[in-house]
C-alpha positions as a printed Julia matrix, in Angstrom:
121×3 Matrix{Float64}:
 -30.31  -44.43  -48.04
 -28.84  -44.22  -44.28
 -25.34  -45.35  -43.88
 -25.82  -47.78  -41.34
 -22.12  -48.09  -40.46
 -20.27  -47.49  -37.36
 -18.79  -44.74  -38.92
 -21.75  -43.74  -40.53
 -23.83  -43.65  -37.43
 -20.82  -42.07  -35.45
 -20.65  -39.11  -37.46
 -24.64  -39.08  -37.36
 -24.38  -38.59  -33.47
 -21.73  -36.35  -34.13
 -23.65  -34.07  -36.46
 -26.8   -33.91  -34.18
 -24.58  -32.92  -31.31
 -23.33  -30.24  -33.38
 -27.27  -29.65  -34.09
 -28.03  -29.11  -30.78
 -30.51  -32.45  -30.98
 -28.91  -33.58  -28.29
 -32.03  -36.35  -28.04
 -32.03  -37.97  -30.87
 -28.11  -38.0   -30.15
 -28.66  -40.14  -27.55
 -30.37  -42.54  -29.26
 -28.61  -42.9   -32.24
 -25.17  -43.41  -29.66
 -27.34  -46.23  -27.7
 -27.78  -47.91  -30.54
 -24.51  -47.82  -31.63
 -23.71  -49.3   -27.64
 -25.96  -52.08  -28.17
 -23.73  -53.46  -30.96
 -19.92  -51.63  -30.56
 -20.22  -51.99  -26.76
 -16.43  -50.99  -26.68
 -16.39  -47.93  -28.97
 -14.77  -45.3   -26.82
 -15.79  -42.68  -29.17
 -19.52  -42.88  -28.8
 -19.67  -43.08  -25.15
 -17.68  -39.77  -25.45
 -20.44  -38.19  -27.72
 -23.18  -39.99  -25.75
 -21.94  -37.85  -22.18
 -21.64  -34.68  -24.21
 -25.19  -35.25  -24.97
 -26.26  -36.01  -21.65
 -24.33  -32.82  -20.46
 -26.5   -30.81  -23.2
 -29.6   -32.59  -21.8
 -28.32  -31.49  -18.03
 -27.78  -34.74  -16.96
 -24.08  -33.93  -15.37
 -23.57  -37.36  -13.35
 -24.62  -39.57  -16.69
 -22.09  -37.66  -18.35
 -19.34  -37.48  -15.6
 -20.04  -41.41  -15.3
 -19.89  -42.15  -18.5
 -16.86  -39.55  -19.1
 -14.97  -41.88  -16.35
 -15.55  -44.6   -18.38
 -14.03  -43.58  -21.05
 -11.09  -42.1   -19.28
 -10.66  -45.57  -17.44
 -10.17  -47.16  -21.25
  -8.22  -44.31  -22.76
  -6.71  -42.27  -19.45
  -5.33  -39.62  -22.79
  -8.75  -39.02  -23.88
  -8.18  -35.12  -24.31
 -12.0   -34.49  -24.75
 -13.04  -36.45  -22.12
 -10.56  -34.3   -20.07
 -12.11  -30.91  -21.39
 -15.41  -32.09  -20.71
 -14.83  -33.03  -17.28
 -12.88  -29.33  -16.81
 -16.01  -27.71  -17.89
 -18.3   -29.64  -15.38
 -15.93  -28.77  -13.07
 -15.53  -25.1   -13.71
 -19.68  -24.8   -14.16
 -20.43  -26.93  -10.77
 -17.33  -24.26   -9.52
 -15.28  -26.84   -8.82
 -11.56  -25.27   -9.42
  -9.19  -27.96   -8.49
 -11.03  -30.65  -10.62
 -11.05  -27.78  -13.82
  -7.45  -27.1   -13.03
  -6.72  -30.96  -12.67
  -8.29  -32.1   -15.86
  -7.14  -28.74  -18.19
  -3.2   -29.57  -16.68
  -3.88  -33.77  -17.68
  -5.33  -32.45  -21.31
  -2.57  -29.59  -21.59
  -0.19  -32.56  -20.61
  -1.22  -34.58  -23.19
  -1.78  -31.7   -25.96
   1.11  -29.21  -25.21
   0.46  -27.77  -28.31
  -2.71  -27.27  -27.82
  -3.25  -23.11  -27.86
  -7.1   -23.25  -26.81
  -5.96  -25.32  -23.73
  -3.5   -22.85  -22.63
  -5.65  -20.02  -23.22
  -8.06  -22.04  -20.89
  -5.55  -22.46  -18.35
  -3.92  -19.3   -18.33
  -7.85  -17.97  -17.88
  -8.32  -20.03  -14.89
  -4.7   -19.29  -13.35
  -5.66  -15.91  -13.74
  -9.1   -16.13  -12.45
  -7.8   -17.93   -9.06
């Protein structure tokens, strides 16, 4: 039987992100929308998705969105840094890894990152 929790259904999305069914992802996170209109999480999951589909400005938008409830959303700032570094946008990358590297000093994956792009510029 399907858990039809929130948490159930989160980790769904989650797993068919990590799936690469980025599709069905979608749906299952719209569905989750339509009743948790306010869980942060799934819009988060929802723009990775659309950034899997190629749909960059639903995912920047909806990335925004989740930055303008939760402005320390680390992933939504790593997200945005790799739009911005694959659109070759190298202030925005730098700007969002130094906000995520801010908020996750011990992160060592985030200063790898921004050593790689200090180095590249």
């Amino acid at each position: 039987m399907a858990d039809l929790t929130l948490r159930g259904q989160y980790r769904r999305a989650v797993n068919l992100l990590s799936a690469d069914q980025a599709a069905e992802a979608v749906i299952v996170c719209r569905r989750i929308l339509e009743i948790f209109p306010k869980h942060i999480d799934t819009y988060s999951v929802l723009a990775r998705a659309y950034l899997m589909l190629g749909e960059h400005e639903k995912a920047i938008s909806l990335l925004q969105r989740v930055l303008s409830a939760d402005p320390e959303h680390v992933e939504a700032r790593l997200t945005l840094a790799a739009i911005g570094e694959e659109q070759g946008l190298a202030d925005e990358t730098l700007w969002h890894l130094r906000r995520a590297f801010e908020l996750s000093p011990g992160s060592v994956e985030i200063r790898r990152e921004l050593c790689r792009i200090y180095k590249e510029r």
